[in-house]
NUTI-547246 format. One record per residue (C-alpha): residue number from 1; residue in one letter; chain; y, x, z. Coordinates in steps of 0.25 Angstrom, whole numbers, padded with zeros to 4 digits. Layout:
% NUTI-547246
    n  res  chain     c2     c1     c3
  NUM    A      A      Y      X      Z
...
% end
This chain:
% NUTI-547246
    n  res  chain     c2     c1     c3
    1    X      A   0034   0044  -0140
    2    X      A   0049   0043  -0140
    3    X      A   0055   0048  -0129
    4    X      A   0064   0035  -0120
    5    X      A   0080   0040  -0120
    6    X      A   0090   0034  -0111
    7    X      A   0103   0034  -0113
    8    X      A   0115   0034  -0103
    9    X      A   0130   0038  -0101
   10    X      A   0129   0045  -0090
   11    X      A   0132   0062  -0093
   12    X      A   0130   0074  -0085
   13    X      A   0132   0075  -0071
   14    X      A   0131   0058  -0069
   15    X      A   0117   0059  -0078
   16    X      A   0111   0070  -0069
   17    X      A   0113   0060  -0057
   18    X      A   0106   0049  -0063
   19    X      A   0092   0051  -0058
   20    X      A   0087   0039  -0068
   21    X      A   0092   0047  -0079
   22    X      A   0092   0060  -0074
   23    X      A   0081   0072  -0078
   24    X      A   0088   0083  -0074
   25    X      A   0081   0097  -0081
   26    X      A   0075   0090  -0091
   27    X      A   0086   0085  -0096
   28    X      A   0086   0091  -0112
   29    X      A   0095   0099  -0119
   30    X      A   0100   0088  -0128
   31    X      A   0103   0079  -0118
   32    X      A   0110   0089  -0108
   33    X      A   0118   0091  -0119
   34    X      A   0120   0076  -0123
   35    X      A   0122   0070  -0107
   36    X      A   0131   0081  -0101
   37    X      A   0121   0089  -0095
   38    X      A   0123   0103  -0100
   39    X      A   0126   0112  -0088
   40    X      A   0121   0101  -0079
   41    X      A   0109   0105  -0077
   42    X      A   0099   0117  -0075
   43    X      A   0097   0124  -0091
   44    X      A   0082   0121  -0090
   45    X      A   0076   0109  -0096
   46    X      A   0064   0102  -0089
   47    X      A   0052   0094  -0093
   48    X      A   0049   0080  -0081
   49    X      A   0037   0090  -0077
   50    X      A   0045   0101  -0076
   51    X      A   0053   0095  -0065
   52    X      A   0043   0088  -0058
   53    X      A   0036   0100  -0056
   54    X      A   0050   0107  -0051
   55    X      A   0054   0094  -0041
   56    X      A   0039   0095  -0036
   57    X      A   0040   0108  -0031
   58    X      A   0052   0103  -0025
   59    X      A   0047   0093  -0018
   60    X      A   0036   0102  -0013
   61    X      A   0048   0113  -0010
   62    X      A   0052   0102   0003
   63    X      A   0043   0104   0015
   64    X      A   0046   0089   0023
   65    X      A   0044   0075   0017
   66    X      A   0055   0070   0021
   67    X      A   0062   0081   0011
   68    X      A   0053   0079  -0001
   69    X      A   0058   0064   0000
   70    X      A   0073   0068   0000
   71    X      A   0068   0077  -0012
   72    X      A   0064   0066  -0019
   73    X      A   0073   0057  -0016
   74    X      A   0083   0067  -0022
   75    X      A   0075   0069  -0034
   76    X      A   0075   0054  -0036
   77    X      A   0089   0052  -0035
   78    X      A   0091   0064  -0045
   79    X      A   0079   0062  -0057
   80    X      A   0072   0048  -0057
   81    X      A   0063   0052  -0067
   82    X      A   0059   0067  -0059
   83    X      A   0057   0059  -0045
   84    X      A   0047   0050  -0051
   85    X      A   0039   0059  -0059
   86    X      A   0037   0068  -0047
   87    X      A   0033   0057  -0039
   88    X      A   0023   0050  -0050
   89    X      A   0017   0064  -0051
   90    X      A   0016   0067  -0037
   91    X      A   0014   0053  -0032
   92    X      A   0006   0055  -0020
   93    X      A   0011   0067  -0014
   94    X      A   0026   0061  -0015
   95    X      A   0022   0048  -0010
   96    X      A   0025   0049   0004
   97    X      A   0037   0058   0001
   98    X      A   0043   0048  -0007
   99    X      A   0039   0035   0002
  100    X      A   0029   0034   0015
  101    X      A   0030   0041   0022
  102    X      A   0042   0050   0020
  103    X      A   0050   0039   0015
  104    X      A   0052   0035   0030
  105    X      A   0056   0047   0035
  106    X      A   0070   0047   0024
  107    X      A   0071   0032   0029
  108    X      A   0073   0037   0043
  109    X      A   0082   0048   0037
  110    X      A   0089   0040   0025
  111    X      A   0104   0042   0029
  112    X      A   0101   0058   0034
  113    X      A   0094   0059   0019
  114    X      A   0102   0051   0011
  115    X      A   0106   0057  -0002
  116    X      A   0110   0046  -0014
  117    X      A   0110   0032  -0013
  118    X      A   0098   0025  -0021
  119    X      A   0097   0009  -0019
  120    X      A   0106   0000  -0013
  121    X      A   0111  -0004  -0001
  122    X      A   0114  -0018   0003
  123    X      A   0120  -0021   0017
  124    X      A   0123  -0034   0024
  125    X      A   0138  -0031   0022
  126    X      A   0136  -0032   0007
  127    X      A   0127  -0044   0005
  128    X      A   0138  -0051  -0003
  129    X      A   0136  -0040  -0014
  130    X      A   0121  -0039  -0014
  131    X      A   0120  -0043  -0027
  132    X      A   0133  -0034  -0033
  133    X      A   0128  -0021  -0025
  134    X      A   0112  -0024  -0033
  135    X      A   0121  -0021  -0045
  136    X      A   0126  -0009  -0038
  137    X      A   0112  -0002  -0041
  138    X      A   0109   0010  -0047
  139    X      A   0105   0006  -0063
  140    X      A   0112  -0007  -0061
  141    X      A   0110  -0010  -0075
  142    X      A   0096  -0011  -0073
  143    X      A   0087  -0022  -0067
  144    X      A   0078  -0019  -0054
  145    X      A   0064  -0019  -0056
  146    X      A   0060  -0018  -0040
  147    X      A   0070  -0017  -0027
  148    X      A   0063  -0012  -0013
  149    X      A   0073  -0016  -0001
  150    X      A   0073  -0014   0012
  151    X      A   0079  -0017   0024
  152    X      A   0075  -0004   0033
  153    X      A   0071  -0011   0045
  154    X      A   0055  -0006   0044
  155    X      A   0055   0005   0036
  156    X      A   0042   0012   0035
  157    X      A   0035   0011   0049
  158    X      A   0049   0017   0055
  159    X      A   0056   0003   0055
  160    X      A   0071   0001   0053
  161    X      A   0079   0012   0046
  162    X      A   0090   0006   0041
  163    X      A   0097   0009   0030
  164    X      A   0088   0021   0028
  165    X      A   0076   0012   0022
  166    X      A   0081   0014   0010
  167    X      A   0073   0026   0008
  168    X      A   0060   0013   0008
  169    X      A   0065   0007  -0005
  170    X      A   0068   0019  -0011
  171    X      A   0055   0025  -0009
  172    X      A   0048   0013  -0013
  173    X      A   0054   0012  -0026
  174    X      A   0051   0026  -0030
  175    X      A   0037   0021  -0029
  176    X      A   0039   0009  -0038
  177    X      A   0046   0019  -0047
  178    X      A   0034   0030  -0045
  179    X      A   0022   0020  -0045
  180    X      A   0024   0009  -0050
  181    X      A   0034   0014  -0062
  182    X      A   0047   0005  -0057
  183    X      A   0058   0011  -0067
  184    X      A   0066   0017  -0056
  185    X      A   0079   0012  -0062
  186    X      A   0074  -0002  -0059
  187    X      A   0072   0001  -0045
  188    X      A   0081  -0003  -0032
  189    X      A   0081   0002  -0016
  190    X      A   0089  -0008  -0008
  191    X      A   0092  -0006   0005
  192    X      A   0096  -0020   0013
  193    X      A   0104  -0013   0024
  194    X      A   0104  -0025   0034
  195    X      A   0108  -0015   0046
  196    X      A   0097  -0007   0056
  197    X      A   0093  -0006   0071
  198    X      A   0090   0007   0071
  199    X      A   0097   0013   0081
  200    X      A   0096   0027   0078
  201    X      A   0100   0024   0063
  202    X      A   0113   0016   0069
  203    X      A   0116   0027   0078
  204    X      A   0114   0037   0066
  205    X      A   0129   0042   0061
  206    X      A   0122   0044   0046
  207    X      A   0116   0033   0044
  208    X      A   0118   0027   0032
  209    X      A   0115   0011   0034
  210    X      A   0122   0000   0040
  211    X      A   0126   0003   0053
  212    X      A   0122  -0010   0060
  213    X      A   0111  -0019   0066
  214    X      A   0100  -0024   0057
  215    X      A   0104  -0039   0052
  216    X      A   0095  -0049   0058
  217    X      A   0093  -0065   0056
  218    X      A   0102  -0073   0047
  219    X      A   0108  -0061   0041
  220    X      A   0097  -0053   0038
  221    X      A   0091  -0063   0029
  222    X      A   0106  -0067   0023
  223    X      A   0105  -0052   0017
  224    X      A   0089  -0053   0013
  225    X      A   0094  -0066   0005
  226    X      A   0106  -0061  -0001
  227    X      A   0099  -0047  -0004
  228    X      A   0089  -0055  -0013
  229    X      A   0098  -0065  -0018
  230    X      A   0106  -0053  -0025
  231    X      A   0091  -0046  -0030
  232    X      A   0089  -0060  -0034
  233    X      A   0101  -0061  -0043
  234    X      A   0104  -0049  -0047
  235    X      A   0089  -0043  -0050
  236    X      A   0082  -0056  -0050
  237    X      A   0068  -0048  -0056
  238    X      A   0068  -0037  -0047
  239    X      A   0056  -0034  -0038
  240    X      A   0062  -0034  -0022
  241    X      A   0053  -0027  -0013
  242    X      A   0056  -0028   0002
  243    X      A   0054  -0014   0010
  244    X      A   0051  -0012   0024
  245    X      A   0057  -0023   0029
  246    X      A   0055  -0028   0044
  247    X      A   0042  -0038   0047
  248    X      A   0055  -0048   0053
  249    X      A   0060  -0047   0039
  250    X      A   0050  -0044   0029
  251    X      A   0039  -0055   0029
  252    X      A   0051  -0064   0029
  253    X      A   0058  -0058   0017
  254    X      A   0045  -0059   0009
  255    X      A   0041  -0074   0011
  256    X      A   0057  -0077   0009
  257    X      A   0059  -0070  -0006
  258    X      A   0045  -0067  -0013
  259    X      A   0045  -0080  -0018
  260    X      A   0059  -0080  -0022
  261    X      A   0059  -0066  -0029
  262    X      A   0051  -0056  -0035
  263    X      A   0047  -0047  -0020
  264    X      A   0038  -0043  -0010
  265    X      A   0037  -0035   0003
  266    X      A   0030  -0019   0001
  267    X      A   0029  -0018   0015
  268    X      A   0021  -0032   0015
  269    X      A   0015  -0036   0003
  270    X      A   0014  -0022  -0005
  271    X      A   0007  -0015   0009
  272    X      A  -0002  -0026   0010
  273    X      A  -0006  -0024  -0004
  274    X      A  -0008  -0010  -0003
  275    X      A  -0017  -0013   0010
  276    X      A  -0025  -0024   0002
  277    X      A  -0028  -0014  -0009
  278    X      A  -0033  -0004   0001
  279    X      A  -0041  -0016   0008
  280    X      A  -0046  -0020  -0005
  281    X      A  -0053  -0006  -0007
  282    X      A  -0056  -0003   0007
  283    X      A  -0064  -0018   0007
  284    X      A  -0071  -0012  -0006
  285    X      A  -0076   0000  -0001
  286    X      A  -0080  -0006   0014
  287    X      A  -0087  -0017   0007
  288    X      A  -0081  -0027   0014
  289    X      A  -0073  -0038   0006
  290    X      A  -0057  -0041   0009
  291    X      A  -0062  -0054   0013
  292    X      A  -0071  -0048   0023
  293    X      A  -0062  -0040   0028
  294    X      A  -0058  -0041   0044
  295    X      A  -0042  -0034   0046
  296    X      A  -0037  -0030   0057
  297    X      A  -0021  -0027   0054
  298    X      A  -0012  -0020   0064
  299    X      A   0002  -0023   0062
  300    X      A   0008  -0035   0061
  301    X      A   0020  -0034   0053
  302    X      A   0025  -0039   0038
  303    X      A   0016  -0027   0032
  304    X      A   0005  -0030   0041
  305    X      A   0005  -0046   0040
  306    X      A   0007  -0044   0023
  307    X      A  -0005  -0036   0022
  308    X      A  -0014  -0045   0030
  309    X      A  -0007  -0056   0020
  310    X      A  -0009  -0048   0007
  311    X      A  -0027  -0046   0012
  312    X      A  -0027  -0060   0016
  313    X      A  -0021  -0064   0002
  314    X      A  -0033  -0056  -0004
  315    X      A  -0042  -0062   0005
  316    X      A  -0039  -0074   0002
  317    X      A  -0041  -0071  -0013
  318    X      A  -0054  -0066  -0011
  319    X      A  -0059  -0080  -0006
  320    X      A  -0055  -0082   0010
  321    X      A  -0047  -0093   0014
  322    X      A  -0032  -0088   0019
  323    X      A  -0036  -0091   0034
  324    X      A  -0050  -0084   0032
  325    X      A  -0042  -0072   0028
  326    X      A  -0031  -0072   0039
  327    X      A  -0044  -0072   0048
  328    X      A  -0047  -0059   0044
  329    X      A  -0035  -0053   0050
  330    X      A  -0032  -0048   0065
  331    X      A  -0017  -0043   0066
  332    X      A  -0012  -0034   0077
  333    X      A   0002  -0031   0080
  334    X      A   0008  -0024   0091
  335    X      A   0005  -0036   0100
  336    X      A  -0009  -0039   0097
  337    X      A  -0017  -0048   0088
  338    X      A  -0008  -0059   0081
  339    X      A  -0014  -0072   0088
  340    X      A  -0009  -0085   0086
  341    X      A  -0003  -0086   0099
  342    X      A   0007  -0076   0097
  343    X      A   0021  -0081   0095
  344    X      A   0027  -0068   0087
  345    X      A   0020  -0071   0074
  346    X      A   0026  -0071   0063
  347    X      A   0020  -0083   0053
  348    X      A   0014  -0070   0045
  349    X      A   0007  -0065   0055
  350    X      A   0003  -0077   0061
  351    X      A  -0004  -0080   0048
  352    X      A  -0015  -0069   0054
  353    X      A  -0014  -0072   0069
  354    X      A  -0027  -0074   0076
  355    X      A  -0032  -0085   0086
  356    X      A  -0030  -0081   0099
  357    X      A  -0046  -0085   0102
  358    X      A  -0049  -0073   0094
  359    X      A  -0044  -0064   0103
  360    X      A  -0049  -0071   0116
  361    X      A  -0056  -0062   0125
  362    X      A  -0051  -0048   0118
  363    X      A  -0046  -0036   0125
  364    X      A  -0032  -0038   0120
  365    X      A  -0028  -0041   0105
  366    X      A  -0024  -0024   0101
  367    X      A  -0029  -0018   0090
  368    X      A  -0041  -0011   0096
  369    X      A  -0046  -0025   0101
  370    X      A  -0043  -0031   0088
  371    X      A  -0052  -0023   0079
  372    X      A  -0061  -0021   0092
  373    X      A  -0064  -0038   0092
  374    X      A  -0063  -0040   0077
  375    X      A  -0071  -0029   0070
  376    X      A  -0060  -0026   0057
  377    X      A  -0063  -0019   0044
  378    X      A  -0049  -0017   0039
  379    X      A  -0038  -0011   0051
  380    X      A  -0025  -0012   0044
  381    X      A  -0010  -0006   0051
  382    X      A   0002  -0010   0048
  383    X      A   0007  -0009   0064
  384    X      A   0014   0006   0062
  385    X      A   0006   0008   0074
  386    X      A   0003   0023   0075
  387    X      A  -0010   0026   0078
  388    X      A  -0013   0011   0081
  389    X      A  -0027   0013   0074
  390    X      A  -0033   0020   0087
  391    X      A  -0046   0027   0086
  392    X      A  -0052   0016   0095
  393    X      A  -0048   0006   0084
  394    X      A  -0052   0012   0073
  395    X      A  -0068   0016   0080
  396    X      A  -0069   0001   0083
  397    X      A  -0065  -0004   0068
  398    X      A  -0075   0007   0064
  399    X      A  -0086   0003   0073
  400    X      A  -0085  -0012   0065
  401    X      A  -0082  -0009   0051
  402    X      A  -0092   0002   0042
  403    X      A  -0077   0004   0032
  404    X      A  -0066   0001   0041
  405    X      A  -0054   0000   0033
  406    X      A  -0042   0006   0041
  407    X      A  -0028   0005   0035
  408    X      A  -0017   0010   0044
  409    X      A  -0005   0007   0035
  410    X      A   0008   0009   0043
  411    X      A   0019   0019   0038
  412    X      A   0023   0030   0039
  413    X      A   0011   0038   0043
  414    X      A   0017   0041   0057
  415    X      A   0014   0024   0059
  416    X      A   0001   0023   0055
  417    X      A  -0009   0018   0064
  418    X      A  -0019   0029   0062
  419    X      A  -0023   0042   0053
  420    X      A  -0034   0039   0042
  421    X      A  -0041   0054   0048
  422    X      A  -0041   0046   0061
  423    X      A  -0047   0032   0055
  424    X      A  -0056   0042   0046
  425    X      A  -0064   0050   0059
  426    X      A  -0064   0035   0066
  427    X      A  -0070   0030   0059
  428    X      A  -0079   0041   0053
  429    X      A  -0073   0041   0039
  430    X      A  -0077   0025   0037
  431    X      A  -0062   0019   0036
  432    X      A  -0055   0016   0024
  433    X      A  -0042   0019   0026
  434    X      A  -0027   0018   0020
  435    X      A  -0015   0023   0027
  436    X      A   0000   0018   0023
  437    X      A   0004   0031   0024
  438    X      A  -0001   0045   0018
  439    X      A  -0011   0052   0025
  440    X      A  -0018   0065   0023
  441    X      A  -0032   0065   0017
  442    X      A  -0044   0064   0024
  443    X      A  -0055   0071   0026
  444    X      A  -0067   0066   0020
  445    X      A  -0082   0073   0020
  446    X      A  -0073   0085   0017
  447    X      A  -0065   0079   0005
  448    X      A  -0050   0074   0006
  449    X      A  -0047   0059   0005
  450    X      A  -0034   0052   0001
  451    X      A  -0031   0041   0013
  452    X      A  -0027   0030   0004
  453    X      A  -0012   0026   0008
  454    X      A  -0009   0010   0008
  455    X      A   0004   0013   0002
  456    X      A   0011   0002  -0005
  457    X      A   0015   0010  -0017
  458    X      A  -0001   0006  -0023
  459    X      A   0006  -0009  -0023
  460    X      A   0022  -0010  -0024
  461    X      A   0026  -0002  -0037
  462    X      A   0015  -0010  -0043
  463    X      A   0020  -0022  -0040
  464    X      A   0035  -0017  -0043
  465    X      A   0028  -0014  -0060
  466    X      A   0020  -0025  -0059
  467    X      A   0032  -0036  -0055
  468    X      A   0041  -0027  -0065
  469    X      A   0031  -0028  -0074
  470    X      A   0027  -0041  -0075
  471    X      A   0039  -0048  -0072
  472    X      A   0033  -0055  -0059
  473    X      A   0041  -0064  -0052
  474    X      A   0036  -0063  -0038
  475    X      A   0025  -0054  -0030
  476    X      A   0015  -0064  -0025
  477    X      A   0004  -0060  -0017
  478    X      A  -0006  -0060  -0027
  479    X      A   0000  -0049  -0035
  480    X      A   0001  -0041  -0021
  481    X      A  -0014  -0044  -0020
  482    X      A  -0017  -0040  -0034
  483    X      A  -0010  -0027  -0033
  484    X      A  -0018  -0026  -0019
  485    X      A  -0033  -0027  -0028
  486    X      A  -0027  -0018  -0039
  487    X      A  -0025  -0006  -0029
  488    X      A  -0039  -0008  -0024
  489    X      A  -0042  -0007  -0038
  490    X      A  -0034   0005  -0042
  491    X      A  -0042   0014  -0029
  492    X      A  -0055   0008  -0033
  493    X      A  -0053   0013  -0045
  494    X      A  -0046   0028  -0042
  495    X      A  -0061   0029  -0033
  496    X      A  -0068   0029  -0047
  497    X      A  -0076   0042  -0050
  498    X      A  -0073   0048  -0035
  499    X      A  -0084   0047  -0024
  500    X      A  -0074   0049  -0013
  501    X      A  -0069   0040  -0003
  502    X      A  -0065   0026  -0010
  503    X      A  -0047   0025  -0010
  504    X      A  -0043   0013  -0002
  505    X      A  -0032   0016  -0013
  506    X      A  -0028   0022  -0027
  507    X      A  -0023   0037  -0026
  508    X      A  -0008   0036  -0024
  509    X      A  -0006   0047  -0036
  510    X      A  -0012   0036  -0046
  511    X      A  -0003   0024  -0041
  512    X      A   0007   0024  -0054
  513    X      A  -0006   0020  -0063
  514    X      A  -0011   0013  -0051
  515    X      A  -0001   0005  -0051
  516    X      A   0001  -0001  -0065
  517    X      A  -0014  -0005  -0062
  518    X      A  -0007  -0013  -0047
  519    X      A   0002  -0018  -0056
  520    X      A  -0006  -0024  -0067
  521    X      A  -0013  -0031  -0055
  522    X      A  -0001  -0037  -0049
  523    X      A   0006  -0041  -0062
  524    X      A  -0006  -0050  -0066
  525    X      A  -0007  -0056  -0053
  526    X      A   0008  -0059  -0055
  527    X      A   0006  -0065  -0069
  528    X      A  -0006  -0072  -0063
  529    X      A   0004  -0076  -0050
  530    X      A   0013  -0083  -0062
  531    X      A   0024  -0074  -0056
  532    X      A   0024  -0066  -0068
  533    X      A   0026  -0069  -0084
  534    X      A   0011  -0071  -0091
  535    X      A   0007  -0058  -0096
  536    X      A  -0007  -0053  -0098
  537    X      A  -0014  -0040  -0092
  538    X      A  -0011  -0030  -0103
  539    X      A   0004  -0036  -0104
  540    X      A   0006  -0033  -0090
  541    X      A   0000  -0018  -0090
  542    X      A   0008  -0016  -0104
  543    X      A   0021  -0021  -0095
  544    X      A   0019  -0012  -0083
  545    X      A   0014   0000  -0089
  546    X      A   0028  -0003  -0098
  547    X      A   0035  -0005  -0083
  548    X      A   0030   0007  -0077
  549    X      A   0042   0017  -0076
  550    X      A   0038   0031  -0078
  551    X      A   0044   0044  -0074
  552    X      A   0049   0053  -0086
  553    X      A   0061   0057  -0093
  554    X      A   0069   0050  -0104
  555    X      A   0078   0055  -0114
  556    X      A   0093   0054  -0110
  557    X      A   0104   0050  -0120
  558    X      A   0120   0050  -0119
  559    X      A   0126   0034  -0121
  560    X      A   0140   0041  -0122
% end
């Protein structure tokens, strides 16, 4: 095979610090001598392996996460090609360095660990320049394959940190990079710095954002609009993915611009995939069909309301009428039961809002009477309520339902509403159970089981190939429903030849070939959607296997 050569102007010093071209020790001879490097760096010459096995022991060599994510956050910003190769082949056990849930820890800590600018920042004051300051971005030249932006007002479960949410887009894009092969030069962290009401972030002398109050109202949206209107014109096919924004402002921001453009809502719509494919398999190994399925949700929020959307979508495809699937919801939020005389519903929520006849004569409309009165099959939490799946919650559900099927989905670990060892001995090994964030194995008849993570990287780096592939237009729903059923598939499948306990989901150290299969689904429902130019199955898996970035070293030429 003839080895792929780049060739560039930059020399010595000024190549070392491109991370995109740089490869450090293995660097040849020849072209030490050719680029300027000569003296530059250490004698020895190293092979890819060579190094990764050098900056793993590295990695390993820092005793706190928080360090091993400044580690390789530096090794990113340094060597491209190095970072992502490490983190491909150590997938797992540098996934919640790299995002969830350490990710949260350096948002809280951005401007006290802030080393080299990555992405862009784009402040109210500036709105007149969106569209010049997009050009400012690193490989200008190029075109953007996916942005992820964010606003930091809800990071994680730890709500607003400013200007320090930066550290969500970033993260996520290594994950687009590392799973679902997204060239990293086609990649772009935004930051919408639109002020914060932090106090101890405003009180803080280092803090590295706009030192004002959040914008609100007329404003707010004004720099929404013009921030898209710039993507629009100046990256018009650019996938633009909305991170961790509040439930005030990201159900609206979806219905506004995802007909308009080609986006979606993680937090939303690629968290209620993830759930949906967990559901899917759960349902399978209960027995008991989606339709059949009785949901109590707790947590009523924009990532709550879209995973109740995204199971009644598939509800609905499986033969229930949309009112027939609605009915077998009961949402709970901090107040209560959503009933339909409540006056602080948003039109979302309203959508799965009870009669209040259907709670006449209860002991209150908590979560504990909730589940006590209507007997559920699936407990699903999105609330970042610790702890909120009580014991006495979790006995009752288990005293009605053979498989209960236990999802306590908030992040970081320190919100979820309860441990799976906990659901495990409650419900005497009969749950089925993910988490959103990792866990430690349990104990199963004396063997070690994987508690599967409803983590959204089994959906959006597939849906970032798949778009990028396909050429799609638009993320509709059915695409997000497709990619849902394709994960259920790809655990199905990863239970073949093993008698253990049946994964909810696919191993997280398979999810770079797992997703090309996520993809394939989601870029014929897109074809199929009419969002996406005709193209037949074997066209579309030659086109993503083609898009699929990968990790190794080209040849480096001079172009002076």
């Amino acid at each position: 095979m003839t080895e792929h050569r780049q060739r560039t102007t930059h020399r010595g010093a000024t190549l070392l610090a491109d991370p995109l071209l740089n490869k450090g020790t293995a660097f040849s001879p020849r072209e030490r001598a050719a680029l300027g490097l000569d003296g530059l760096l250490p004698p020895a010459v190293e092979t890819l392996e060579e190094q990764v096995t050098r900056a793993y022991e590295a990695f390993h060599g820092y005793d706190k996460p928080l360090n091993r994510h400044i580690y390789l956050r530096q090794l990113q910003d340094t060597n491209e090609v190095l970072f992502y190769r490490l983190v491909t082949e150590h997938l797992e056990e540098m996934l919640p360095v790299v995002y969830t849930p350490t990710v949260g820890d350096a948002c809280h800590r951005f401007s006290s660990i802030y080393r080299r600018p990555r992405g862009l920042f784009l402040s109210w004051e500036d709105q007149h320049r969106f569209r010049e300051i997009l050009r400012n971005r690193p490989h200008g030249d190029d075109d953007v394959d996916v942005i992820v932006a964010t606003d930091g007002q809800r990071i994680l479960g730890l709500g607003d940190q400013g200007v320090g949410g930066m550290g969500i887009p970033i993260g996520k894009l290594s994950l687009y990079t590392a799973i679902g092969g997204i060239d990293p030069a086609r990649t772009l962290p935004i930051l919408l710095d639109v002020g914060t009401d932090n106090e101890e972030l405003l009180a803080d002398p280092r803090y590295l954002g706009r030192r004002k109050r959040r914008l609100t109202g007329a404003e707010y949206d004004e720099m929404i609009e013009t921030f898209v209107s710039a993507v629009e014109a100046e990256l018009p096919n650019t996938l633009l993915q909305w991170e961790d924004f509040a439930t005030v402002h990201a159900r609206p921001i979806l219905t506004r611009y995802r007909d308009r453009l080609l986006t979606f809502n993680d937090d939303i719509q690629g968290t209620a995939a993830v759930a949906l494919g967990a559901l899917s398999t759960a349902t399978s190994v209960a027995s008991t069909p989606l339709i059949e399925q009785r949901l109590v949700m707790l947590g009523a929020g924009s990532a709550a309301i879209g995973v109740c959307d995204m199971i009644r979508t598939a509800m609905t495809e499986e033969g229930l009428s949309a009112t027939e699937a609605a009915a077998r919801f009961w949402v709970v939020d901090v107040d209560g039961l959503l009933v339909r005389s409540r006056t602080d519903l948003t039109d979302e929520q309203r959508l799965y809002a009870r009669d209040d006849s259907d709670a006449a004569g209860w002991n209150g409309t908590g979560l504990a009477e909730v589940v006590r009165r209507t007997a559920p099959t699936a407990l699903i939490g999105l609330s970042t309520a610790h702890g909120a799946f009580t014991e006495e919650v979790v006995r009752q559900m288990a005293s009605t339902c053979e498989r209960p099927v236990i999802f306590p989905l908030s992040n970081p670990t320190s919100h979820a509403e309860s441990s799976p060892a906990d659901l495990d001995r409650w419900t005497d090994g009969r749950a089925l159970i993910a988490t959103g964030s990792p866990f430690p194995p349990l104990n199963v008849n004396g063997r070690e089981v994987t508690v599967a993570q409803a983590n959204n990287v089994y959906v959006f780096p597939a849906i970032g190939l798949a778009v990028t592939a396909s050429r799609a237009t638009r993320v509709t729903d059915r695409m997000l429903v497709a990619a849902a059923r394709a994960v259920g598939r790809c655990a199905a499948a990863a239970q073949d030849g093993d008698d253990g306990p049946a994964p909810l989901l696919p191993p997280l150290g398979g999810m770079r070939a797992a997703a090309r299969d996520i993809a394939l689904a989601t870029a014929l429902a897109a074809v199929e959607e009419g969002v996406a130019p005709k193209a037949t199955e074997e066209e579309l898996r030659d086109a993503i296997a083609s898009a699929q970035w990968t990790p190794t070293y080209s040849g480096v030429d001079s172009a002076v």
